[in-house]
C-alpha positions as CSV (number, residue, x, y, z in Angstrom):
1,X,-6.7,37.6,2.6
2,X,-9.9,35.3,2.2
3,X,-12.0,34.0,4.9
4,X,-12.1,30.6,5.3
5,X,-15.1,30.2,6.9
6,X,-16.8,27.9,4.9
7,X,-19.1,24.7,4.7
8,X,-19.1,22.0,2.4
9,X,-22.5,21.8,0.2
10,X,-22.5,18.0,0.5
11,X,-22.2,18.1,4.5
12,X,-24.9,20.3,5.1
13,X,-27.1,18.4,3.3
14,X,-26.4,15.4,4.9
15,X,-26.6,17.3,8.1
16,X,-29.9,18.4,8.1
17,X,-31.2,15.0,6.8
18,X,-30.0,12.7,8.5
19,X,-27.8,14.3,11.7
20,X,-28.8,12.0,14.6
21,X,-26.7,9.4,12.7
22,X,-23.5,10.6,12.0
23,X,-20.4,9.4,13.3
24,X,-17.3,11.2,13.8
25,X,-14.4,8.7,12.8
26,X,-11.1,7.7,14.8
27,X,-8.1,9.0,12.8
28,X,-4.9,7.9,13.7
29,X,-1.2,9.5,12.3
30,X,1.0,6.7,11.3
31,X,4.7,6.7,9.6
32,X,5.3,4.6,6.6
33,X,6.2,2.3,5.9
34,X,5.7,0.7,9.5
35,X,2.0,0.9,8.1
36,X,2.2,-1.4,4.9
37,X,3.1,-4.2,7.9
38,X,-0.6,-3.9,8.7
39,X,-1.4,-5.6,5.3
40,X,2.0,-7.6,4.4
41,X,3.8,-9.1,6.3
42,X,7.3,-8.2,5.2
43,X,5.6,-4.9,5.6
44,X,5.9,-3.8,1.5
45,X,2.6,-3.8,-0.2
46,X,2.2,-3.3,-4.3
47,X,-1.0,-1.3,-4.9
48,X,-2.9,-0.5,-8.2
49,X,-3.5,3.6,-8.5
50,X,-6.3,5.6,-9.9
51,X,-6.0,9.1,-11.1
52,X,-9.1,10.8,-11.0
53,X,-7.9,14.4,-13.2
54,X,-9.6,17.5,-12.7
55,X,-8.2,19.1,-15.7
56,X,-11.7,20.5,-16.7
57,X,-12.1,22.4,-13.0
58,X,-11.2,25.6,-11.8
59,X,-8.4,23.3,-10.5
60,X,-6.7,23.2,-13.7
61,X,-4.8,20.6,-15.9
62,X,-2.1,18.8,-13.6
63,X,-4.3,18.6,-10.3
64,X,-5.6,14.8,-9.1
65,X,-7.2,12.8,-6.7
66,X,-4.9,9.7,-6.2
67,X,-6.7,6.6,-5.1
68,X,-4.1,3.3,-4.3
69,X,-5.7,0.2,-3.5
70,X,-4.4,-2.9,-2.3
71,X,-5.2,-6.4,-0.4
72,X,-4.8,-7.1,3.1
73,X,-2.3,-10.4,3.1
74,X,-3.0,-13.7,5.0
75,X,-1.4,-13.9,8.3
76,X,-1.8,-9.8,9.1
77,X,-4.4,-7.4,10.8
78,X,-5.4,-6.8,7.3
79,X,-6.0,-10.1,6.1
80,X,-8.9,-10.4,3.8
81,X,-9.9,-6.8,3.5
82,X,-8.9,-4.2,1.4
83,X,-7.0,-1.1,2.0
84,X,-7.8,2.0,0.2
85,X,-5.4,4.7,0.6
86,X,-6.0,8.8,-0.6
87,X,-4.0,11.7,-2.0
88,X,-4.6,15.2,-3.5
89,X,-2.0,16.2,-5.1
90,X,-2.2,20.0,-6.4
91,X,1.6,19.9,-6.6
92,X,1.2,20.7,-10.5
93,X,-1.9,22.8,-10.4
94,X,0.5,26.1,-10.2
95,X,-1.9,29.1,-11.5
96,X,-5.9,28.5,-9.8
97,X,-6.4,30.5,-7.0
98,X,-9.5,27.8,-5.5
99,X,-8.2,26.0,-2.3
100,X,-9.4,22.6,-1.4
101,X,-10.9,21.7,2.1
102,X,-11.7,18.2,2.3
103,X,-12.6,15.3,0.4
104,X,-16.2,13.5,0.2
105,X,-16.6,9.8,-0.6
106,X,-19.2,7.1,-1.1
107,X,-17.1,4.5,1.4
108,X,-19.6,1.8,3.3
109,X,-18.9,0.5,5.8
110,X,-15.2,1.1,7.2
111,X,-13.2,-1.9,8.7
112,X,-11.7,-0.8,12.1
113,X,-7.8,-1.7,12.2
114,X,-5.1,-1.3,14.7
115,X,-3.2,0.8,12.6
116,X,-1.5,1.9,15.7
117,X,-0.5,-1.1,18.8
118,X,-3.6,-1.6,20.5
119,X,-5.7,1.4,19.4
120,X,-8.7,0.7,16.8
121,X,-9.1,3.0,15.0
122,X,-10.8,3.9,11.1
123,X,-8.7,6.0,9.2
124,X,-4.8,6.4,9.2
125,X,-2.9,9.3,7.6
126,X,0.8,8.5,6.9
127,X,2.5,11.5,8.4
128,X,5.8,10.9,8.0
129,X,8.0,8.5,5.6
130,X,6.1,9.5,2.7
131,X,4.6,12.5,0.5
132,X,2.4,15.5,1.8
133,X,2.2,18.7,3.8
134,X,-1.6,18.3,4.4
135,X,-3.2,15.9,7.3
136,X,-6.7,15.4,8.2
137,X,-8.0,17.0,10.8
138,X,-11.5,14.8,11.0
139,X,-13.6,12.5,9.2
140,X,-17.2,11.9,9.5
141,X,-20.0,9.0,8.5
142,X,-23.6,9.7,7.8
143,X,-24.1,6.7,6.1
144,X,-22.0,5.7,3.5
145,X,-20.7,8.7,2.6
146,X,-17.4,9.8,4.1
147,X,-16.8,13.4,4.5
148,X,-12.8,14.4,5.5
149,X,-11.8,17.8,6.3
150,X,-8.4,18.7,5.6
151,X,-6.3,20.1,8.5
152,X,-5.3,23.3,6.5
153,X,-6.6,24.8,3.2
154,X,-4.5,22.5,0.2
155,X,-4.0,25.1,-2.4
156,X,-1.8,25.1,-5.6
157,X,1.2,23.5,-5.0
158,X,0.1,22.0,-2.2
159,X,-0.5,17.9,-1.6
160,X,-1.9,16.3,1.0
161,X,-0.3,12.8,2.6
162,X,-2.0,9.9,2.4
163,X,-4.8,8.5,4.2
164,X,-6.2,5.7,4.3
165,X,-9.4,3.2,5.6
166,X,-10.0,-0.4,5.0
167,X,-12.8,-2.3,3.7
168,X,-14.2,-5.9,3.6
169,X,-15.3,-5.3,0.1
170,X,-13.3,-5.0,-3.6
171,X,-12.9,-2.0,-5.3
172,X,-14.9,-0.2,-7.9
173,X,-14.7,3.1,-9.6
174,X,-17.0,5.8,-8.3
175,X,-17.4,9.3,-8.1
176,X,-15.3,11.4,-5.4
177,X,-15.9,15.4,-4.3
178,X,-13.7,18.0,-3.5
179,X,-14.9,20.8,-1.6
180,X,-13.6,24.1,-0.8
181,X,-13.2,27.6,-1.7
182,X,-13.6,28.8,-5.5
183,X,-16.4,28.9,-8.2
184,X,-18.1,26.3,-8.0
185,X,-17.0,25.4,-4.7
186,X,-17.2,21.5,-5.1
187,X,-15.6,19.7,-8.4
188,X,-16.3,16.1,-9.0
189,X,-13.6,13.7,-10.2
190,X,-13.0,9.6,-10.2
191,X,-11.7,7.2,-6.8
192,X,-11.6,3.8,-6.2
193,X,-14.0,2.9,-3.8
194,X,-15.4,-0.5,-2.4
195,X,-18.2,-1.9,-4.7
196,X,-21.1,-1.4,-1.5
């Protein structure tokens, strides 16, 4: 069996540079889709998704980074912002042996919701009423950069549910970074992110 004992590149970095100002963010566990209610109000939402492939990784063709954007309707918690919602989905990567660990993005600034009655919070991870196996056990903020770390290894087969954070500002197409176990042990591949 491997050891899992392991550190994302990216993090340690970021660690070392700049640790007095990272911020551990509030994650919250949500069902769906009670959640889309935050940014419609008849609680169905119609998003625009963003496959980032990693078919030239050691995660092989079939793998993706799913990134689902859509706006925050008038008249909700959500109104005027943007919500950007994540998935990896190694559900079709059947045959790689890597393992992913967590997800690193170039956010801004994160929009505080109550994703939950009365409980602020930054990120929500739709644990039931919707796809996935994998939650987040944490998220941090040195910056702009967002690093999550996956509850459990997410290894072929494998997807993860979706979280999500909202944002004041529109989306824009940037780079995203899986980290985890494998050679190399962090791919790059595309997300929506807000234009920051």
């Amino acid at each position: 069996m491997k050891s899992w004992a392991i550190v994302p590149v990216a993090a340690i970095a970021l660690a070392l540079a700049h640790s007095a100002q990272a911020a551990t963010l509030k994650v919250v566990a949500v069902a769906a889709p009670a959640i889309n209610c935050v940014f419609d109000a008849s609680c169905t939402v119609s998003g625009t998704d963003h496959l980032g492939t990693l078919i030239f990784t050691p995660l092989g063709d079939g793998a993706r980074l799913q990134s689902r954007t859509f706006a925050g309707k008038a008249g909700t918690p959500g109104a005027g912002k943007t919500a950007y919602l994540y998935r990896v989905d190694l559900t079709k990567g059947a045959g790689f042996t890597d393992c992913t660990a967590g997800l690193v993005l170039n956010f801004g600034a994160v929009t505080k919701l109550n994703y939950q009655p009365n409980i602020p919070a930054d990120m929500f991870v739709i644990t039931s009423g919707g796809l996935g196996s994998v939650g987040v056990k944490s998220a941090e903020q040195d910056g702009d950069v967002i690093t999550v770390l996956f509850d459990k290894y997410l290894c072929a087969g494998d997807t993860s549910y979706f979280f999500g954070l909202a944002s004041a500002n529109p989306p824009v197409a940037e780079t995203a970074t899986l980290y985890g176990i494998g050679n190399p042990p962090v791919v790059q591949t595309g997300a929506d992110v807000p234009n920051h």
